[in-house]
C-alpha positions in Angstrom: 138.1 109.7 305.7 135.2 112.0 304.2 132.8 109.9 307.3 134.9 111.7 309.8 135.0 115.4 308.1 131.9 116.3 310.0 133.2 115.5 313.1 136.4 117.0 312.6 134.7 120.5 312.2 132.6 120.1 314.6 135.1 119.7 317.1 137.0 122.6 315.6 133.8 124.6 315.7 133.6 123.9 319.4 137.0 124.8 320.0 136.7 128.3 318.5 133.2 128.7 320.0 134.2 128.1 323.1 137.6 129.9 323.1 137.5 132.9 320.7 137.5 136.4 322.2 137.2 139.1 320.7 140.0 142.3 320.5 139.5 144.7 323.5 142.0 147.3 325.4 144.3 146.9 322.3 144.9 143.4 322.7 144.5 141.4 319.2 141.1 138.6 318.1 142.8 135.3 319.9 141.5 132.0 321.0 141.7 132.3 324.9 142.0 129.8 327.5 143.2 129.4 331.1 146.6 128.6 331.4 145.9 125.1 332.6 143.6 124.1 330.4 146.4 123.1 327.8 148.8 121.8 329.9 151.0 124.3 331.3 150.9 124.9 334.9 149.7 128.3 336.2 152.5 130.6 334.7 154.0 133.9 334.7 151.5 134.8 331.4 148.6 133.3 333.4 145.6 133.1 331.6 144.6 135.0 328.2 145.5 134.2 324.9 147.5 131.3 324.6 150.1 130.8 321.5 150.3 127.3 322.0 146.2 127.0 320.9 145.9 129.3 318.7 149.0 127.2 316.7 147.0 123.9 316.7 144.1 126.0 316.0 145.5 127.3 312.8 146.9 124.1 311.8 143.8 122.2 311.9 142.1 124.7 309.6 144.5 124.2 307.2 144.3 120.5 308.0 140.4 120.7 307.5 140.9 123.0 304.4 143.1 120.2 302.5 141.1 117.5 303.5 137.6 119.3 302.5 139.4 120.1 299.0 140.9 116.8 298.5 137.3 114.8 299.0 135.6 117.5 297.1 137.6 118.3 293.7 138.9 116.0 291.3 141.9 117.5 289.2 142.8 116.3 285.6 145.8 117.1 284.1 146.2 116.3 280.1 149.0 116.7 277.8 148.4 117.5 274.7 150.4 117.9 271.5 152.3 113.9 272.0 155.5 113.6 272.0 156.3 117.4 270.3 158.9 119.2 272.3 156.1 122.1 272.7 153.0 120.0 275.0 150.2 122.0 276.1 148.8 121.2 279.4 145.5 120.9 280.3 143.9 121.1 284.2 140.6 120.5 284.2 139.0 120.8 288.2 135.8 118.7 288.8 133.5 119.6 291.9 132.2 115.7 293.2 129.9 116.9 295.9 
């Protein structure tokens, strides 16, 4: 999986580059795109920012965000204190790149 982690940004990084506008005549920050371009026939909403992009959009930052933290940390979790009814837990996070 971490081989394909640059290519999934990048790919991300195009999308928003290639989509993002920025707020104007009070509409909000969106990713933009025709109304074609993801699908949908030309519809009533036409073309500006579409919901249905901006969704996957958000999902695969988190997506990239998990994956990025799982191939980079290492978490340790130690109990201490054997079998007493009172264990201390220890969590100990380890950068590996």
């Amino acid at each position: 999986m971490a081989e394909l982690l640059p290519h999934l940004r990048a790919e991300y990084a195009r999308w928003v580059n290639r989509s993002w506008t920025a707020a104007r005549d009070g509409a909000p920050e969106c990713l933009w795109q025709a109304c074609h371009d993801d699908g949908q026939e030309n519809s009533v909403g036409l073309d500006g920012c579409r919901p249905t992009i901006n969704a996957v959009l958000a999902g695969e930052a988190a997506s990239l965000l998990t994956l990025t933290l799982t191939l980079t940390l290492t978490l340790t979790l130690t109990r201490r204190g054997g079998l007493s009814p009172n264990p201390t837990l220890a969590l100990t996070v380890t950068l590996t790149r």
